[in-house]
C-alpha positions as CSV (number, residue, x, y, z in Angstrom):
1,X,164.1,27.4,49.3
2,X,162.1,30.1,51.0
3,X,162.9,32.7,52.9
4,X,162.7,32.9,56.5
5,X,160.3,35.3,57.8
6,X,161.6,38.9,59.4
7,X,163.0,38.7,63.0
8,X,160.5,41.7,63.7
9,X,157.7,39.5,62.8
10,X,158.8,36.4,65.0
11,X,159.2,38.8,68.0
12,X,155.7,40.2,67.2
13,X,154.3,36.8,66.9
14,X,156.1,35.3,69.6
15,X,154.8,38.1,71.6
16,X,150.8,37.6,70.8
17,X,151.1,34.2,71.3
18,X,152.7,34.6,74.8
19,X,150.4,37.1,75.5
20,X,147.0,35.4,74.8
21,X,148.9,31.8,76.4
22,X,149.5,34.2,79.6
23,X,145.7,36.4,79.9
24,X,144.8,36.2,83.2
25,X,142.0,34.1,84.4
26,X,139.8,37.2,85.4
27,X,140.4,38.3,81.7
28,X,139.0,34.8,80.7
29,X,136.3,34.6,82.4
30,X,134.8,38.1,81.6
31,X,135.7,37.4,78.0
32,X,133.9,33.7,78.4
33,X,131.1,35.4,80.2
34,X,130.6,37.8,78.0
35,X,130.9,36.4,74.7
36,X,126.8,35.8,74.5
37,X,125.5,38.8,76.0
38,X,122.9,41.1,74.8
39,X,126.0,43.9,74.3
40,X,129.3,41.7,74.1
41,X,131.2,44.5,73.4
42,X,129.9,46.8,75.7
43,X,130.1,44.2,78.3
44,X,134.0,43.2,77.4
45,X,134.7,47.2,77.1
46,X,132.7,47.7,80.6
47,X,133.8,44.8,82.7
48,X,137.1,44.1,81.5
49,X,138.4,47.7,82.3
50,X,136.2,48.1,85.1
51,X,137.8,48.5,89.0
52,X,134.4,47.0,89.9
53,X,135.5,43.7,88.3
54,X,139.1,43.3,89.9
55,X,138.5,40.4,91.7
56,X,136.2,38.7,89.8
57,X,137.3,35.0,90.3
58,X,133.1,33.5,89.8
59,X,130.9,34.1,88.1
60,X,129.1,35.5,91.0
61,X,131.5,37.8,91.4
62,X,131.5,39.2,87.5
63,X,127.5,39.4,88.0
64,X,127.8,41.6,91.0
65,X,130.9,43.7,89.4
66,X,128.6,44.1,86.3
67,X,125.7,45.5,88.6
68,X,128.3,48.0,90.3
69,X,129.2,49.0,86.4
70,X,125.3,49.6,86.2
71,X,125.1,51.2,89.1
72,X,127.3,53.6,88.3
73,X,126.2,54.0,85.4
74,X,123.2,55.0,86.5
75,X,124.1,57.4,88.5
76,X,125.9,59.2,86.2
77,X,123.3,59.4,84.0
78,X,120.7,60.8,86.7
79,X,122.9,63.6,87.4
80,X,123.6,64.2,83.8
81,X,119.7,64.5,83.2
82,X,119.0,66.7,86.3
83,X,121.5,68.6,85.4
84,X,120.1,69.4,82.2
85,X,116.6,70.0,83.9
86,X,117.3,73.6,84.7
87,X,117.9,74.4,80.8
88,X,115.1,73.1,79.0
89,X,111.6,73.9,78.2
90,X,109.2,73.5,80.7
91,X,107.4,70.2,78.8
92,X,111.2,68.9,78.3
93,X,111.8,69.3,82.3
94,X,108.7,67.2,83.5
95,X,109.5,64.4,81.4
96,X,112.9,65.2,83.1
97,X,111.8,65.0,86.4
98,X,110.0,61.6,85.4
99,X,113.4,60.7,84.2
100,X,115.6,61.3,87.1
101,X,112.9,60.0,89.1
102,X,112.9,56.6,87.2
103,X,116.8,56.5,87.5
104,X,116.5,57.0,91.2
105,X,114.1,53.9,91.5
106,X,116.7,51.8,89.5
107,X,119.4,52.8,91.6
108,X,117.2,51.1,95.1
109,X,116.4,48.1,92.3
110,X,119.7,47.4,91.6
111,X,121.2,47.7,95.4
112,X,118.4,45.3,96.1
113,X,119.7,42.8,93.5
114,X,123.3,43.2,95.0
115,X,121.8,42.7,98.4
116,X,120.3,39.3,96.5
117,X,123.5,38.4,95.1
118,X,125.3,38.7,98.2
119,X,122.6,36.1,99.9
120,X,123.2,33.6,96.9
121,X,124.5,30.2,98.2
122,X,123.8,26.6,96.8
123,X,123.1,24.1,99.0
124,X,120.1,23.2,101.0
125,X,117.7,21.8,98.4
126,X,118.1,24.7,96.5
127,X,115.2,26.7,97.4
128,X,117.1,29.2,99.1
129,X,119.3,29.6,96.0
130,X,116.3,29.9,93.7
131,X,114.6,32.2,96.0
132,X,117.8,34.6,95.6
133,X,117.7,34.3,92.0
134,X,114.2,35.0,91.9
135,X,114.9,38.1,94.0
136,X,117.9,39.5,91.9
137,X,116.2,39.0,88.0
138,X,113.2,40.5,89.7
139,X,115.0,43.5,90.7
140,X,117.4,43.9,87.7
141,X,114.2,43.7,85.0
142,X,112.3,46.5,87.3
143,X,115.8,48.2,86.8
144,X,114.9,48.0,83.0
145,X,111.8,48.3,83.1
146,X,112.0,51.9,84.8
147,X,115.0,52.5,82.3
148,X,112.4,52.0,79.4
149,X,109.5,54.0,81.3
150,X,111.9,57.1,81.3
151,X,112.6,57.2,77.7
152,X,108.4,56.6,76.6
153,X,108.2,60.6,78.5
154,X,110.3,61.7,75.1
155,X,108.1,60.1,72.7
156,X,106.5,62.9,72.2
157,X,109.6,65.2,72.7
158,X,111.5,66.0,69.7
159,X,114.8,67.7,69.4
160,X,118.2,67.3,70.9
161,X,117.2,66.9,74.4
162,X,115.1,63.6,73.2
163,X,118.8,62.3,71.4
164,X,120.6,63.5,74.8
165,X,118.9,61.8,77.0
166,X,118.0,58.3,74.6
167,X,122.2,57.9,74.0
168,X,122.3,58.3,78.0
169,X,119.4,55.9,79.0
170,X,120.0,53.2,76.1
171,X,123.7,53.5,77.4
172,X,122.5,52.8,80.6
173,X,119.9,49.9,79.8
174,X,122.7,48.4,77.8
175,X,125.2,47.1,81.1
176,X,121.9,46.9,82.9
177,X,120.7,44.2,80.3
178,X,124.3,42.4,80.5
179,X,123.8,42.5,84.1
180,X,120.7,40.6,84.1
181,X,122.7,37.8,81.4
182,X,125.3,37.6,83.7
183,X,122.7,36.9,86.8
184,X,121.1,34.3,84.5
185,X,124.4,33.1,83.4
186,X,124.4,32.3,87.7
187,X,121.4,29.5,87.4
188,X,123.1,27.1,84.7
């Protein structure tokens, strides 16, 4: 006959099965949404901890939490890399300049894709939706696209600035990437 397992490991097991039984259907539905992202992890770790997401209940909702997690994002990176501005070489703080400049433009791209998101209804043959949609991937790939345009200043930049400011911006272009998935996420 064998023997029964430990009353330590039925509690624990007992416990993990209630647990994952009981997740909250905000938890689900980040983990769902995030599952095929560019960055699932990053998109779990950002969105499932994130005050920005706390009442996401649609998937609307989780696409315009995960453009706030961008945003702010964002803007920590910009004042990281204009801080740093003041300490560098002087060919190290023009492509700085360029940078902070390009984060500033992604900061108006991505208010303009919540501004989108916020007009998003069906209804009405559609063409109001997909006009919407149109408007908020349009702004969230200019978003990446001036993320991208601030790290081809470093190419010819060596050194530790160029590795400072590429973990920053790749950071950066990471949630901004699983925002744009999520908005895609919006048309199926």
């Amino acid at each position: 006959m064998p023997t029964p397992p430990p009353p330590l490991l039925l509690s624990l097991l007992l416990t993990l099965l209630i647990s994952s039984a009981a997740a909250s259907p905000k938890h689900d539905l980040v983990r769902r949404s995030c599952v095929h992202a560019s960055y699932p992890d990053v998109c779990l770790r950002t969105l499932s901890s994130s005050s920005s997401s706390g009442a996401a209940a649609t998937p609307r909702d989780l696409a315009q939490a995960a453009v706030r997690v961008s945003l702010a994002h964002v803007r920590k990176a910009a004042e990281y890399l204009a801080a740093l501005r003041g300490s560098v070489a002087r060919r190290e703080q023009g492509a700085l300049g360029d940078c902070v400049e390009q984060m500033a433009d992604t900061v108006d791209e991505l208010r303009k894709t919540m501004a989108a998101l916020r007009q998003l209804r069906r209804g009405g043959g559609g063409a109001e939706f997909r006009w919407q949609m149109s408007n908020a991937e349009t702004w969230v790939s200019a978003a990446l696209t001036d993320e991208e345009t601030c790290l081809d200043g470093f190419k010819e930049i060596g050194g530790e600035v160029r590795a400072d400011v590429r973990k920053k911006v790749t950071n950066v272009a990471r949630v901004t990437s699983n925002a744009l998935y999520l908005i895609n996420l919006l048309d199926d």
